[in-house]
C-alpha positions, 0 to 999 in steps of 0.5 A: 538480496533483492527487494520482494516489495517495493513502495513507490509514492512519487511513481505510481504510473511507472511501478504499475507498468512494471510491477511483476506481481500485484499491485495494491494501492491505498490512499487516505481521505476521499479520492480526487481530493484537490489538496493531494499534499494531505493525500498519503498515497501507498503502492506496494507491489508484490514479486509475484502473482501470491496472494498471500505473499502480496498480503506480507508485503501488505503487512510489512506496509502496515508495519511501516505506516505504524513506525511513520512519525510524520504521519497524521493520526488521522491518515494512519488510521485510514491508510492501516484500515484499508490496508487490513481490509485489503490484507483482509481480501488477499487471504479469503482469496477474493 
């Protein structure tokens, strides 16, 4: 079937002016870090305008930063942080 959520690193720009739905993008360390191969960067972008369909996709990422073995503990930590945060923010409907 086709693909509810689609995560872009190396094209944010370009998903941005496509994604159908909401676009949600979280990245580790602080922002406008110089060294941006440290820098792990997630788009992710719903189907739809659904919150809460935003927010399984969001989950999905978690799932998927989790299983990433090539991930520092560090950046995972960070990158599941400010996802759960934003998970967080899509069910209180903000």
């Amino acid at each position: 079937g086709p693909h509810h959520m689609t995560i872009d690193s190396d094209h944010p720009e370009k998903m941005a002016a496509t994604c159908p739905g909401i676009l949600t993008e979280v990245a580790t360390g602080p922002s406008g870090t110089a060294d941006k191969k440290e820098q792990q960067k997630i788009v992710i972008c719903s189907a739809s305008g659904s919150k809460e369909e935003a927010a399984k996709g969001l989950e999905r990422a978690l799932a998927h930063v989790e299983q990433n073995d090539e991930m520092s503990a560090t950046a995972k930590d960070d990158l599941k942080a400010k996802l759960s945060a934003k998970i967080a923010e899509l069910r209180a409907g903000k």
